[in-house]
Residue, then its C-alpha position, 0 to 999 in steps of 0.5 A: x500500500x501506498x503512504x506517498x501524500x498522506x500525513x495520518x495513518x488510523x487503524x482500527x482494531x474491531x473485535x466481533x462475534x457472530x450472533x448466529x450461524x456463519x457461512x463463508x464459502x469455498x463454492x462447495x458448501x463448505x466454509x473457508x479454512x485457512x490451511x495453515x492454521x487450520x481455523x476459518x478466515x474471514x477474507x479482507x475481500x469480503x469485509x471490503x465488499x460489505x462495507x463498501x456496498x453499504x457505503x455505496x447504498x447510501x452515499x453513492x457509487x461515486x463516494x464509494x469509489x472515492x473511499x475504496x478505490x476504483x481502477x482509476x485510484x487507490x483505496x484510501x482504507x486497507x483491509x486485513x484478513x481475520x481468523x476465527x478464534x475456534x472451529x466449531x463447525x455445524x452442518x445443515x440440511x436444506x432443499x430448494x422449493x420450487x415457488x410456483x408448485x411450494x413443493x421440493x424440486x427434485x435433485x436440490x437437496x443439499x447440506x451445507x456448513x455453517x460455523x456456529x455462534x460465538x466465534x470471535x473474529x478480529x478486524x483491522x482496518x488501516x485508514x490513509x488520510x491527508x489531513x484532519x478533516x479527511x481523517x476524521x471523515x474517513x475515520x467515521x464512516x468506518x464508525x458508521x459501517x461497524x455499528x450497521x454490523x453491530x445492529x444487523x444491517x449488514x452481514x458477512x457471508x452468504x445466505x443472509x435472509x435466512x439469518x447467517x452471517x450477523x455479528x455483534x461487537x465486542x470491543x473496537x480500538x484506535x491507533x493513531x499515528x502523524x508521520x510528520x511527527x518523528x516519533x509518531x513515525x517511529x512508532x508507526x513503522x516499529x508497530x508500537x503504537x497506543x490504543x484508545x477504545x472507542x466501543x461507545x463511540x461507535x456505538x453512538x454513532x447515528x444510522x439511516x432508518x434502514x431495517x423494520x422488525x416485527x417479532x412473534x412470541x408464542x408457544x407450539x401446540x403440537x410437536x415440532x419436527x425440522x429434521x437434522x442430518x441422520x446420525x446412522x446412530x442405532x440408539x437415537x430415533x431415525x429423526x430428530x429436530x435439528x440442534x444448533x453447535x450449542x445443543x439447542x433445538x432450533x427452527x432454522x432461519x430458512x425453514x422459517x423464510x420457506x413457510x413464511x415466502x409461501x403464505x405471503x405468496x397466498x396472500x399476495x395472490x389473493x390481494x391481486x399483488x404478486x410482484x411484491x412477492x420479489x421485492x420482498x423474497x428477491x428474484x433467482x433467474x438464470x439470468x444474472x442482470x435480472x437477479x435481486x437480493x431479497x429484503x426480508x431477514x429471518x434469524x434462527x429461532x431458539x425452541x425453548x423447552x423448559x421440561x417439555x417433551x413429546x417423547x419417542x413416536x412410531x411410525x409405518x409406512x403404508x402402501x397406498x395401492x393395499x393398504x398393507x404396511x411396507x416391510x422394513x419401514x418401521x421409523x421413529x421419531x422425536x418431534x419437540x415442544x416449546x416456547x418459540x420467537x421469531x424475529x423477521x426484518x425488511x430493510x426499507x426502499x424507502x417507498x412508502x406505497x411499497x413498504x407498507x405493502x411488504x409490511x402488511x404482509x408480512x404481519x398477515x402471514x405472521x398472524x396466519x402462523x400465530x393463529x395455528x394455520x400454517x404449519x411448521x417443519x415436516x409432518x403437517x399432514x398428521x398436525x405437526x408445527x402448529x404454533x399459538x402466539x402470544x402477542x407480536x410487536x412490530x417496530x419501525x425505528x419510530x412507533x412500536x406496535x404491540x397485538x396481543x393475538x388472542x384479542x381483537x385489537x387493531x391500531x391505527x398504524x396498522x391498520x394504515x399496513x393493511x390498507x397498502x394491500x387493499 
């Protein structure tokens, strides 16, 4: 890198952790491991490209450019690879839906690996200013990027809408160093400079309105069943729910987008709007240019079972043609019960008209779930996934939004969602 012309040299020390699952990938469903220490990398590519998009997002490709560089000029911010401080790898199984039908396309089931939560990166960042004003310009705007990371508007990695990838900061360090000042230059090129935190700082630091939550608590009514990959273990029933790196049963968060896609889909339907569909949900096409990320985030959600347990149930296979029962099909199964939350957020266009009608059906569909009338996971055929909510709270960065779901009850900000579909 090139310090011709600049006067201040700023690096960041970020050190962050991964509240959910985490895929950085080599293209094969596997995570990224650096060879040589066996642990897994978090590329300087990848923490450029984010912050760099987010930066394009709001301030402009130009801007962008200015900052990170173009084929025309150099990068005024330097990035660093990161390595994990563990390995604790998890993996799992997912299917491609086929939006038309809802149903499994053939030849598309897959699983994948994820790093679990808890894994503790440490990102550094070399800013390159020429004076004050652009240090400390520059020096916020990093500000800024790492306490999107810290509130869930960006993400490393792929397969973000289902969860993946979203960090928390831990601790963020400055150094300092002006190589007009003999001594500063000294330190800089021994590597001995002084760290000063600056966690609140970053944390202060004011954001766009970008992101809507709405979350729903509630508790299943009947035994839940997302099945984990099979252990080929004679002393463990042939499925059981899926468990996070922790142990926990969870519903994964892309178990949730597919419930959650196909009864907003219904209903979009119904309202006469199927292009809201792919604002929402994105758009996957053979054709690249017309590809589009969706907007709609879904974390895991932690089935919490405070002594609850369904036990161990028996099952036969019966051929339909003579209703006799298939030989060698005997199966068991340990579905879960419990008390549940799940967490959905849309990032804003920023078009009224087209937020309020993601918004709206987005509630619709959460509502449809809370109330018993989509199902969750496998077994809905024989009244499995069946979820009672609570209440749901929706939060728009303004207003808070709270719908006890065993009332009728309706706010007037909510209703003003429900009339964007109308």
């Amino acid at each position: 890198m090139a310090i011709k012309g600049k006067r201040f040299v700023t690096v960041l020390f970020a050190e962050v952790k991964n509240i959910g699952p985490l895929h950085i990938g080599t293209g094969d469903n596997e995570i990224l491991i650096d060879p040589t220490e066996n642990k897994a990398i978090l590329p300087a590519t990848s923490i450029a490209g984010v912050f760099r998009s987010y930066v394009s997002e709001h301030d402009g490709v130009e801007k962008a450019n200015e900052i990170f560089g173009s084929q025309e000029r150099e990068s005024q911010i330097y990035f660093y690879d990161s390595l994990s401080d563990q390995k604790n790898v998890e993996r799992r199984p997912g299917v491609r839906i086929d939006p038309a039908t809802g149903a499994a396309m053939k030849n598309h089931k897959l699983e994948r690996e994820y790093l679990g939560a808890n894994h503790q990166f440490l990102l550094k960042m070399e800013v390159y200013s020429e004076n004050e004003d652009q240090k400390e310009k520059l020096t916020n705007l990093l500000y800024q990027c790492l306490n999107a990371l810290d509130q869930q508007h960006i993400n490393f990695g792929g397969h973000g809408t289902t969860g993946v990838g979203f960090f928390q900061l831990v601790k963020v360090e400055k150094e300092e160093f002006d190589l007009e000042d003999a001594h500063s230059l000294g330190n800089y090129l021994k590597r001995e400079g002084v760290r000063e935190e600056v966690t609140d700082l970053v944390k202060n630091i004011s954001l766009p309105l970008d992101m809507m939550e709405i979350e729903l608590d509630g508790h299943l009514t009947t035994p839940l069943l997302v099945k984990a990959p099979s252990t080929n273990n004679a002393d463990l029933p042939d499925a059981e729910n899926i468990r996070n790196s922790d142990g926990q049963y969870i519903i994964p968060g892309s178990s949730l987008k597919g419930v959650l896609r196909n009864q907003c889909q219904r209903i979009l339907n119904y309202y006469k709007k199927p292009y809201v569909i792919e604002i929402a949900f994105g758009k996957d096409t053979k054709e690249y240019e017309e590809r589009a990320k969706g907007r709609v985030f879904i974390d895991d959600s932690i089935v919490e079972q405070k002594g609850q347990n369904s036990g161990v149930y028996h099952r036969i296979k019966i051929d339909r043609f003579t209703s006799g029962v298939f030989g060698g099909a005997l199966m068991t199964e340990e579905p879960i019960l419990g008390s549940i939350s799940l967490k959905v957020r849309y990032k804003l266009v920023h078009d009224p008209k087209i937020d309020h009608e993601v918004i709206a059906v987005l509630i619709l569909a959460l509502r449809d779930i809370g109330v018993g009338n989509v199902a969750i996971g496998s077994g809905n055929n024989v009244g499995r996934g069946r979820l009672q909510g609570n209440k749901m709270v929706i939060r728009d960065g303004k207003d808070t939004i709270v719908i006890q779901l065993d009332r009728e009850e309706r706010s007037e900000k909510l209703t003003q969602y429900i009339r964007a579909l109308s």
